[in-house]
C-alpha positions in Angstrom: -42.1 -6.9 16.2 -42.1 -5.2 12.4 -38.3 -5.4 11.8 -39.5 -4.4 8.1 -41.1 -1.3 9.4 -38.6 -0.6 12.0 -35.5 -1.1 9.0 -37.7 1.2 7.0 -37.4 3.8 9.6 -33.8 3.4 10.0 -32.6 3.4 6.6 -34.7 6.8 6.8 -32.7 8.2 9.6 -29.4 6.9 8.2 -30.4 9.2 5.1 -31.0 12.2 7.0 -28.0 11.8 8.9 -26.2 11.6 5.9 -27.3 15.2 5.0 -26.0 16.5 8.4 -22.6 18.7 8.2 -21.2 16.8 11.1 -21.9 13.1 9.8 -20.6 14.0 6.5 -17.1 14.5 8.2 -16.9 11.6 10.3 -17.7 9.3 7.2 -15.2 11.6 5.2 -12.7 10.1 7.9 -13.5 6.6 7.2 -13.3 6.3 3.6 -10.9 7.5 0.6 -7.6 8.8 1.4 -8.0 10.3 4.6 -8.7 7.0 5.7 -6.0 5.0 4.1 -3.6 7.9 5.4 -4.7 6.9 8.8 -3.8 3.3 8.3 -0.4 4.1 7.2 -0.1 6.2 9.9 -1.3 4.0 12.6 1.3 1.0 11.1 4.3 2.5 11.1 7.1 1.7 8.1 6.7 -0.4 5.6 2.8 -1.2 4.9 2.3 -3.0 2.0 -0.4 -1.9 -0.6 -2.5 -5.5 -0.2 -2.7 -4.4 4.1 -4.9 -1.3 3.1 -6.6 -3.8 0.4 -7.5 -6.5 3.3 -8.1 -3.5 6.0 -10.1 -1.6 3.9 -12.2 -4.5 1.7 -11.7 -2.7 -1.4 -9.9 -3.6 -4.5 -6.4 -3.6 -5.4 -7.2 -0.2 -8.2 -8.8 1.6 -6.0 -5.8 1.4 -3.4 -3.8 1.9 -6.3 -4.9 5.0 -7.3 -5.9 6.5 -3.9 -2.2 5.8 -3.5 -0.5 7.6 -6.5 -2.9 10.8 -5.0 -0.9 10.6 -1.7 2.1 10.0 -3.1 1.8 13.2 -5.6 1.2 15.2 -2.9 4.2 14.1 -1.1 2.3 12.5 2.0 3.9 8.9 1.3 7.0 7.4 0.0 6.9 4.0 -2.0 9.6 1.8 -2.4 11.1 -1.4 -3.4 11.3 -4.0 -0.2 15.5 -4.6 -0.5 14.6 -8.2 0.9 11.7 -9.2 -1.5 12.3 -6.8 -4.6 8.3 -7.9 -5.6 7.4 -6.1 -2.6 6.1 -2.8 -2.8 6.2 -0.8 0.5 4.8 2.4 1.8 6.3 5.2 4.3 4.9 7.7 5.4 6.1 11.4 5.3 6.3 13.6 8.4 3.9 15.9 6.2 1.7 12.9 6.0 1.7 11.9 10.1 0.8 15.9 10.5 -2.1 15.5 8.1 -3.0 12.2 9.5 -3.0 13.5 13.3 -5.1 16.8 12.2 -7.4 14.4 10.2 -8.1 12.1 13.2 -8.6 15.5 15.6 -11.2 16.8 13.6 -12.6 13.0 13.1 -12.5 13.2 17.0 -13.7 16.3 17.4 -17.2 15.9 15.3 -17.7 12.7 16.9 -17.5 13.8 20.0 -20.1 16.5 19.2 -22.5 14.1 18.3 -22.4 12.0 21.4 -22.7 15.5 23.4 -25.9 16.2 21.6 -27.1 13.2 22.5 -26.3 13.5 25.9 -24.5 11.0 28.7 -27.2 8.4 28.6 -28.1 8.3 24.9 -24.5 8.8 23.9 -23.9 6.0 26.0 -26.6 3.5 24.5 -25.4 4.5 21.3 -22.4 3.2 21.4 -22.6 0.3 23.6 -25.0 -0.6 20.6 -22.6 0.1 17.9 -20.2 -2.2 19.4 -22.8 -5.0 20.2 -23.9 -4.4 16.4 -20.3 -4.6 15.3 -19.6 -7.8 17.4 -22.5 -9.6 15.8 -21.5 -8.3 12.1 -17.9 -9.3 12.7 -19.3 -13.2 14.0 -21.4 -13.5 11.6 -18.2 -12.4 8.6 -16.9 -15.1 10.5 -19.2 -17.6 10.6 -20.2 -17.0 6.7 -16.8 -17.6 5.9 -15.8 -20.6 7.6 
């Protein structure tokens, strides 16, 4: 088999997916502060800064500032940690859960679009073979690290 030819032809598709409407907002969802809203979200009380960090692989500034954007629109709340007063911890505002749940219905709702244009079958396929693809990335993280 031509994996060269047959990546070729992926990384095509890939870039004409990413010029679809629909894949635009599910990869909105993942990224930026929609998706560190999530996180926080999803936690509960009390997430430190250096979770999203770890969660998200990206670097300590860019949580930073994706943070102070949250927090200016009154979405989060950080405080000290009274236990550890180094510790900077994160709550999230009722405003922020309501933006968080409408976020992750829309996110829903687009992805779920997709799989019915593909249909039961394809739908199917696809993501059995996102999760087989995400199973070997996540052993071979592991594996590259130890």
């Amino acid at each position: 088999m031509d994996y060269d030819a047959l990546a070729v032809e992926l990384l095509e598709n890939m870039h004409a997916l990413r010029k679809a409407r629909m894949q635009k907002d599910m990869e909105e969802g993942l990224q930026g502060e929609k998706r560190v809203l999530h996180f926080i979200a999803n936690r509960g009380d009390n997430v430190q800064p250096g979770d999203i960090v770890q969660d998200m692989q990206v670097s300590a500034a860019r949580i930073a500032q994706t943070l102070n954007g949250i927090e200016k629109k009154g979405l989060i709340i950080r405080h000290i940690d009274n236990s550890d007063r180094r510790r900077i911890l994160i709550t999230i505002t009722p405003e922020g859960i309501d933006l968080a749940e409408a976020h992750m219905r829309n996110q829903m709702q687009s992805t779920a679009e997709m799989l019915r244009l593909l249909g039961e079958n394809d739908a199917r396929e696809h993501v059995r073979i996102m999760g087989r693809l995400a199973a070997l990335m996540s052993e071979e993280n592991k594996s590259q690290e130890g």
